[in-house]
N, C-alpha and C positions, 0 to 999 in steps of 0.2 A: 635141443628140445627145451631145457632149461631157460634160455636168453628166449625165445620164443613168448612167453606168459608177460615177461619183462619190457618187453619189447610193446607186446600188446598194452599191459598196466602203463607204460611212459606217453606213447601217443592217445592213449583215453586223457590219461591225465592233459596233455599237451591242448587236446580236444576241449577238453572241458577249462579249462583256464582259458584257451580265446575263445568262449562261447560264453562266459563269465565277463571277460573284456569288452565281446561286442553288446550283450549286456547293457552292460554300465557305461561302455560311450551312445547307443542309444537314448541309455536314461539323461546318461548328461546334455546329450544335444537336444530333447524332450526340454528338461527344466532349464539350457540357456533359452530357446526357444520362447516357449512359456512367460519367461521373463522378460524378451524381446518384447513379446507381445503386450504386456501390460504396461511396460514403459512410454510403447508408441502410444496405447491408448491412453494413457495417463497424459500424455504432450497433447495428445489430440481434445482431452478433454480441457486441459488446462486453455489451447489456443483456441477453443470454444467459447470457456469463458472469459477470456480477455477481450474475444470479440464481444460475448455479449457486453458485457464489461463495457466496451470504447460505444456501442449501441443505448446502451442505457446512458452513458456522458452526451451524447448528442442530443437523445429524445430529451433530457433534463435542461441543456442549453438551450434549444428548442422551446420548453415552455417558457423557461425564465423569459426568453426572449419575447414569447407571447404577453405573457404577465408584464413587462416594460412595456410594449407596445400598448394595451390595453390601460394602463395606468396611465400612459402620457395622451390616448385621448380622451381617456377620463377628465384631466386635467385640463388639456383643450377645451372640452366641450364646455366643462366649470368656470373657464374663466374667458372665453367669447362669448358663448352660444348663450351661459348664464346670462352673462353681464348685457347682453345685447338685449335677453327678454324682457330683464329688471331695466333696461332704460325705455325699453318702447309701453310697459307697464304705466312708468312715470308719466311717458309722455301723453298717455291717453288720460290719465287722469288728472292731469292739467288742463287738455281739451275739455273737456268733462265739464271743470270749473269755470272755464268762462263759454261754454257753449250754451245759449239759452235755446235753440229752438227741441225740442222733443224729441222729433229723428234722428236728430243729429247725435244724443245724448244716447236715446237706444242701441245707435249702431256703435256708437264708443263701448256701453256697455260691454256688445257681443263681443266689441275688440277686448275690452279688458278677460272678458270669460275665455275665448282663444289665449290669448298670452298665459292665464293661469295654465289652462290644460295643457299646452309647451310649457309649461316650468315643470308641471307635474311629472307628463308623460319623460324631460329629459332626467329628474330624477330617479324614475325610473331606470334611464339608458347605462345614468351611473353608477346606482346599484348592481345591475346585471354588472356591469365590466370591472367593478371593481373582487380583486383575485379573495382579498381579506373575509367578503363574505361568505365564502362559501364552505359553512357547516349551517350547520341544522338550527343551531341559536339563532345563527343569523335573519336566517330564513325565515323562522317562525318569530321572531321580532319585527321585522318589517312587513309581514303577511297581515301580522293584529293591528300594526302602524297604519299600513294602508286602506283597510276594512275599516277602522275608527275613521280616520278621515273622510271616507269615502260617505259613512251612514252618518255621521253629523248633523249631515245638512238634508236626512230627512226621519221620518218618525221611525226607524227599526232601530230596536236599541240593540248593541253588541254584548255576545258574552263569549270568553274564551278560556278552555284549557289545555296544558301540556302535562302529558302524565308520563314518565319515564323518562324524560327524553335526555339524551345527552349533547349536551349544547355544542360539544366541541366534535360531532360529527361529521366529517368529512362530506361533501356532497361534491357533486361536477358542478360548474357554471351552465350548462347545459341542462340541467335537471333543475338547477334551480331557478331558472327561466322557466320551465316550462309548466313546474308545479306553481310557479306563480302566473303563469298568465292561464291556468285552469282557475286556480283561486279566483282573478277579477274577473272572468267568465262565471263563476257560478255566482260569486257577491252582485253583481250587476244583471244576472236574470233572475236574482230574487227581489231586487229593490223593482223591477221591471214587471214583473210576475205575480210574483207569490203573493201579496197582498198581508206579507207577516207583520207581527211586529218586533220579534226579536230575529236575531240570527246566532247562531252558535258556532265558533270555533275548537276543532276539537284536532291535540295532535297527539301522536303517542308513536312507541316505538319498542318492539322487540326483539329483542339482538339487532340482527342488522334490516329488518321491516320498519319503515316508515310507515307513519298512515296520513292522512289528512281528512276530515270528515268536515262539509259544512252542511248545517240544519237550520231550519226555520220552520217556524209554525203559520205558514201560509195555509193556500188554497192548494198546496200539492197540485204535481204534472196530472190532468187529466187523465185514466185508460182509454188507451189508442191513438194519443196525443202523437202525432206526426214527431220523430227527430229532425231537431230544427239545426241552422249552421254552427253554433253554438256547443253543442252537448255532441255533437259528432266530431269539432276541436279540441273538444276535451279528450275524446276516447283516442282520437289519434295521437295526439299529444302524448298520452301515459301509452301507447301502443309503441310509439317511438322509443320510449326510455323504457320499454318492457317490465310495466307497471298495471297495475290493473285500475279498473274504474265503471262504479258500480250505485248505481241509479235505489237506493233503497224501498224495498217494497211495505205495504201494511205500517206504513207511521205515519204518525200524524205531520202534515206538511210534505215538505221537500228532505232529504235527506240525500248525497254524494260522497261517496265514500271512492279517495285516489288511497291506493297503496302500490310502494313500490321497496324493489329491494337497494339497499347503497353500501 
């Protein structure tokens, strides 16, 4: 009866130490487990980003690529396409000189005014493709460059500011085409239009909002002035690059105001 108590006391004990054991091999295969797990995930994140990794080396190669393509027919165009206007330029106005009858002189003329506007329009071509210009200095440099030229040669005088702006601003080739060829859409239906005599360029920028504003003190769009092909290029344009573009009400003149985010 003795051994009995003893007997019971050994196999509890006995119990309870492989109930302790399975326990603790539980726990342990729980935290190798565990661990299993965080190392595949960790491999899997790692060969994640190695792929992105090898993804981001191609898209990179990729543009470089574009950017050499784009600079070598930058480069082409500068030294045929240039070279080819500037001799049939010459050549016209040599005609020119010894041409005495009228006609003949007017239509050299027109020739000569075509070869300008292909010299203009290809520096244009080269602007756009060149990779170098594209921040916001650049842009609002050659935006004023081409607005002067353009009102030169008739009575609206140019006035221009940038307020904030950060020269060294990143932009796309793509946006910067297309804020430029709003720009000579709206410069060209005010010298068309507006009946101003000034025009204002106005750029600015906070954090990362661009604006563009041009004004004139014209005859302002009439109310209920049909949208013409013009100002409905513009709005698709800045609709494209998810920009806005906004027709200013109650001022005096024309006022367009592009804003977009970069």
């Amino acid at each position: 009866m003795k051994q009995l108590p003893d007997t019971i006391r050994l196999t509890y004990i006995i119990a309870v130490i492989l109930l302790i054991t399975f326990v603790v091999f539980i726990v342990l295969i729980v935290v190798l487990y565990n661990k299993k797990q965080v190392f595949f995930i960790q491999q899997q994140k790692l060969k994640e980003a190695e792929y992105q990794n090898q993804l981001l080396q191609k898209e990179l190669e990729k543009q470089k690529s574009i950017e050499q393509e784009r600079e070598r027919i930058s480069h082409d165009m500068h030294d045929d396409l240039g070279a080819g206007i500037s001799a049939l330029k010459l050549q016209a106005e040599f005609l020119k000189q010894k041409a005495e009858d009228d006609d003949l002189q007017n239509d050299i003329d027109e020739l000569l005014k075509t070869s300008e506007e292909m010299n203009l329009s290809m520096r244009e071509m080269l602007w756009s493709l060149n990779s170098g210009n594209d921040t916001l200095g650049s842009f609002i440099d050659y935006a004023i460059q081409y607005a002067d030229s353009f009102l030169k040669k008739t009575k609206i005088k140019l006035w221009s500011e940038s307020v904030d702006v950060l020269s060294e601003t990143p932009i796309s080739t793509e946006l910067r085409r297309n804020m430029f060829l709003c720009l000579k859409e709206a410069i060209n239906n005010a010298y068309k239009h507006s009946l101003a005599n000034t025009l204002k360029l106005s750029f600015s920028q906070v954090n990362n909002v661009f604006s563009m504003k041009i004004s004139d003190d014209g005859s302002g769009i009439p109310e209920g002035h049909p949208e013409g092909n013009g100002l409905r290029n513009m709005k698709r344009r800045m609709q494209e690059q998810n920009g806005e573009y906004h027709i200013l009400k109650n001022v005096p003149g024309t006022q367009i105001l592009f804003r977009v985010t970069i």
